[in-house]
C-alpha positions in Angstrom: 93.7 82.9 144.9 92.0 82.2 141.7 93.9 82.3 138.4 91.5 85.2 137.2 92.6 87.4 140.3 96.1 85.9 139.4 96.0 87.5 135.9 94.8 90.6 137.2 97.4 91.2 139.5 99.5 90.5 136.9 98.8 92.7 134.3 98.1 95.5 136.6 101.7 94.9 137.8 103.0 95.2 134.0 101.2 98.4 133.5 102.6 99.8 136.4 106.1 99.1 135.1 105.2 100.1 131.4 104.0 103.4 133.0 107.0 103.6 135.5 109.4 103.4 132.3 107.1 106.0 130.0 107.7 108.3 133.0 111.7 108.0 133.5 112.0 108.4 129.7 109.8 111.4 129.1 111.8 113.0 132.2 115.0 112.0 131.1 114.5 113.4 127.7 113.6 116.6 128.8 116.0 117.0 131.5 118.9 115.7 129.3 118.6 118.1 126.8 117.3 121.0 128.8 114.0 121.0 126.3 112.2 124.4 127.2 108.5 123.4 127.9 105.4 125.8 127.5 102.6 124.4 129.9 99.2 123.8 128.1 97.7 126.7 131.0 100.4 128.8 129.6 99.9 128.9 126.4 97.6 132.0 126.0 100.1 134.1 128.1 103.0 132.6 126.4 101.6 134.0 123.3 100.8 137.3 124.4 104.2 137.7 126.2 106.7 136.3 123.6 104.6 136.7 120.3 106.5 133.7 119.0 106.4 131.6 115.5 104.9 129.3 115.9 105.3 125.8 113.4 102.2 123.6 113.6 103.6 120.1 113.0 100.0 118.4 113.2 98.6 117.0 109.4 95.8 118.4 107.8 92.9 116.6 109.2 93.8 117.6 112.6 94.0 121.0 112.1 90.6 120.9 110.7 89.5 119.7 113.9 91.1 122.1 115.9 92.0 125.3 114.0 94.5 127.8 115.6 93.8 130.9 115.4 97.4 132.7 115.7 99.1 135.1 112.7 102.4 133.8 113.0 101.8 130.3 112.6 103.8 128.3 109.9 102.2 124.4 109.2 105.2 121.9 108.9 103.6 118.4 109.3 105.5 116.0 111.4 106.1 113.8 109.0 107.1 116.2 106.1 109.3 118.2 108.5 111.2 114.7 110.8 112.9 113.8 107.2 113.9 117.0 105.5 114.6 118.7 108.8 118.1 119.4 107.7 116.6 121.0 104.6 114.0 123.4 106.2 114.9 126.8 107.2 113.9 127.4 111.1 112.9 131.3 111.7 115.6 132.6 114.7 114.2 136.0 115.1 111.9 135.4 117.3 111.0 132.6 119.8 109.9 129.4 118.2 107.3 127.5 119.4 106.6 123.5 118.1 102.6 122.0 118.4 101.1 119.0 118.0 98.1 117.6 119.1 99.3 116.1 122.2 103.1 117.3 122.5 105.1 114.0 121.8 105.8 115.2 117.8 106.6 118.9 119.1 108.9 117.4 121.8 110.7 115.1 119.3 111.5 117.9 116.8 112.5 120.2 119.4 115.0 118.2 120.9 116.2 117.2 117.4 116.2 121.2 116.8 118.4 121.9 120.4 121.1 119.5 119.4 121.4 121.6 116.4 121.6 124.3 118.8 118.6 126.2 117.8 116.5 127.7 120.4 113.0 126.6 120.6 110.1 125.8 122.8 107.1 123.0 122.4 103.4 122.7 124.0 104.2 120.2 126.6 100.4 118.3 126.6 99.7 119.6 123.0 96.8 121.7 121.8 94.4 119.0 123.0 95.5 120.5 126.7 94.8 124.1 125.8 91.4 125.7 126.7 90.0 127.3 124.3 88.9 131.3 124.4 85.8 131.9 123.7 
C-alpha cells in the first residue's frame, strides 16, 4: 500500500471516530437532561398547536437572512443571553421555544434553562432545517 492510500485510511479513520464521539455527546446531552426536542418538520404544527414564545437566540445578521415571521417571538442573541442568563426574565406562561440557526445555541441554553428547572423546548436542526411556507 502506498503512503498516500496510507494517509487516506488514516484520516478517514479519525473522522469516523471524531464523528462517533459528536454523536455519543449530542445523545447523551439530550438524554441526560431529558431536553424536549421540536423536529425541524414539526415546527409549523408545533406552532400552530402550542402557540409558544418563542426567544430567537440568532444575532442580527442572521436574522436578516432568514426573518421569522411569528408574533410571539422575543430576540435574545446567544451571546447577550449565555452571560446574563441569570439576569433575564424567561416568560412561563406559555411554552417556550429556543432557535438558532442550526440548533446547537438553542440546545445549549435550553439545557442550561432545565437545570434551572424551567420548562422549555429548542429547534432540534435549527431554522436552517425548517421549510419555509410559501
Amino acid at each position: 500500500m502506498t503512503i498516500q492510500k496510507t494517509k487516506i485510511i488514516e484520516i478517514f479513520i479519525a473522522l469516523l471516530i471524531i464523528a462517533f464521539w459528536v454523536f455519543m455527546f449530542r445523545l447523551g446531552v439530550e438524554n441526560q437532561f431529558n431536553i424536549p426536542a421540536v423536529e425541524s418538520h414539526d415546527f409549523y404544527t408545533f406552532l400552530e398547536k402550542k402557540k409558544p414564545i418563542i426567544i430567537d437566540l440568532r444575532e442580527s445578521n442572521e436574522i436578516l437572512k432568514q426573518p421569522l415571521n411569528y408574533d410571539k417571538v422575543i430576540h435574545l442573541p446567544f451571546l447577550f443571553l449565555e452571560s446574563r442568563l441569570d439576569q433575564v426574565t424567561i416568560p412561563q406562561d406559555g411554552p417556550v421555544l429556543l432557535v438558532c440557526s442550526d440548533g446547537n445555541r438553542a440546545r445549549l441554553i435550553t439545557t442550561m434553562l432545565h437545570k434551572k428547572g424551567i420548562d422549555t423546548y429548542f429547534l432540534r436542526s435549527g431554522l436552517w432545517g425548517v421549510e419555509r411556507r410559501k
